[in-house]
C-alpha positions, -999 to +999 in steps of 0.1 A: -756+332-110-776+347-137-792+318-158-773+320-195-807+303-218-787+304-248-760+286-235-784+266-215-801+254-252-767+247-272-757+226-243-789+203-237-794+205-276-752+186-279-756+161-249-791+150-258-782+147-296-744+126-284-756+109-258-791+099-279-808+079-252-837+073-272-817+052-298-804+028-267-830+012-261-828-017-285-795-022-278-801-018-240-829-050-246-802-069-264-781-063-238-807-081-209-823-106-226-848-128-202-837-103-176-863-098-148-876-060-147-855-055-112-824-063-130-828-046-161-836-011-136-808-022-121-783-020-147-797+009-163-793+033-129-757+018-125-744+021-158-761+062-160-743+065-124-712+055-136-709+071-172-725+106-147-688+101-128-668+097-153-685+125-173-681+149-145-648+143-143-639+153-176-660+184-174-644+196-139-609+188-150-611+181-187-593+218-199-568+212-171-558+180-187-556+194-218-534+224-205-512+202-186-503+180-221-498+212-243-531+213-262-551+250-269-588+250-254-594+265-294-576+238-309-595+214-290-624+227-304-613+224-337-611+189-332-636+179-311-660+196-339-648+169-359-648+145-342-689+157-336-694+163-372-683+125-378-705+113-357-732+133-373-720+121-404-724+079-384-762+090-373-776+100-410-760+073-423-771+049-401-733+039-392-735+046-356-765+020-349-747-008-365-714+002-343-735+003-314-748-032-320-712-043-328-704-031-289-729-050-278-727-082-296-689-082-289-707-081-251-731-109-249-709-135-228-708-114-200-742-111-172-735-072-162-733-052-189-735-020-171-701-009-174-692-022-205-702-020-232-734+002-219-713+029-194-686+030-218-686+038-248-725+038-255-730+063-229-697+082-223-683+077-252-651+097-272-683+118-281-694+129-249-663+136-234-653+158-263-688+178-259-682+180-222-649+192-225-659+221-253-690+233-236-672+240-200-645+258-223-674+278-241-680+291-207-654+288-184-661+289-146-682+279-118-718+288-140-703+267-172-693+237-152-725+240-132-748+244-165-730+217-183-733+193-148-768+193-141-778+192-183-755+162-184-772+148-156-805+157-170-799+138-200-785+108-180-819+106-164-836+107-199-815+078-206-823+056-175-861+062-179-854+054-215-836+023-213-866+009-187-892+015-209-872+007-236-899-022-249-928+003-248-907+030-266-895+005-294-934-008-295-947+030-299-918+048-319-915+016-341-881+010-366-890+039-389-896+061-362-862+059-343-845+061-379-862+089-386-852+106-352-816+098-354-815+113-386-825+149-377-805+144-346-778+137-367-785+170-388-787+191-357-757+176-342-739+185-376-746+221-377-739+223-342-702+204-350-694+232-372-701+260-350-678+243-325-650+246-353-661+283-364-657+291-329-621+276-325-607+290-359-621+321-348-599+321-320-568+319-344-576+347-358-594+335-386-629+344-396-655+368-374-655+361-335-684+335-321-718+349-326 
């Protein structure tokens, strides 16, 4: 299979951006307080190994779904752009954060937060599903789903390592400097959004053809 960079670029570029592993780790140390270092690694790998399944999931069998119920891989598109662009709209505004921190306050009674709230929704959330979903339809076939795979699973791995040395990144990065991150993330992950929704009108008919 001849290695698609472009492609390759768009797609680490949307999962890094949605999935945003270097905003977790706050939340992640809410999450495990006076945990020992062996538990928090613990739940870090489990919770990346269960939102990787569930991820892969969608992305293998996502468009099928979506075929089976009557809904347009374009149309899809449309909304999952949206639904992206929202989000963007969450991360310059500083909205997602405080949802975030909702999730996990709602969480604090329970000792394994792995699966939720940290698996779901921090991790695969309605975001990363929907940019699963659109970047396997951007390039159908066995290349697409095996780009979009092992970038997910790249990113998942960025998360874990982030979420151990969450303290040190916190320490070195500081308040400003994560706001300040999640807001050109957010800007990226904006213009990106409306590319996905370019690409689907497109496919209607209206507007030039994807770029």
């Amino acid at each position: 299979m001849a290695l698609d960079l472009a492609f390759m670029i768009t797609a680490f570029a949307t999962m890094i951006v949605i999935i945003d592993p270097f905003a977790i780790g706050p939340m992640f140390l809410a999450l495990t307080p006076g945990m020992t270092p062996r538990q928090r690694r613990l739940i870090a790998w489990r919770s990346v190994v269960i939102a990787g399944l569930l991820l892969l999931v969608f992305a293998a069998f996502g468009e099928a779904v979506l075929g089976f119920i009557g809904i347009s891989m374009p149309a899809f598109r449309v909304a999952g752009g949206v639904l992206l662009f929202l989000t963007a709209l969450d991360m310059l505004f500083d909205r997602r954060t405080k949802r975030r921190e909702g999730h996990a306050e709602a969480d604090d009674d329970h000792d394994d937060p792995s699966v939720f709230p940290l698996a779901i929704p921090l991790i695969s959330g309605p975001g990363s599903i929907a940019s699963v979903i659109l970047l396997t339809g951007e390039k159908p076939g066995l290349e697409g789903l095996v780009t979009v795979v092992a970038i997910t699973f790249a990113v998942l791995i960025i998360m874990g390592i982030t979420m151990q040395a969450s303290g040190y990144l916190e320490n070195a990065l500081g308040k400003v400097g994560i706001n300040v991150i999640t807001r050109l993330l957010g800007m990226l992950l904006a213009a990106l959004s409306v590319q996905f929704v370019l690409d689907g009108l497109s496919a209607f008919g209206f507007g030039p053809g994807p770029g």
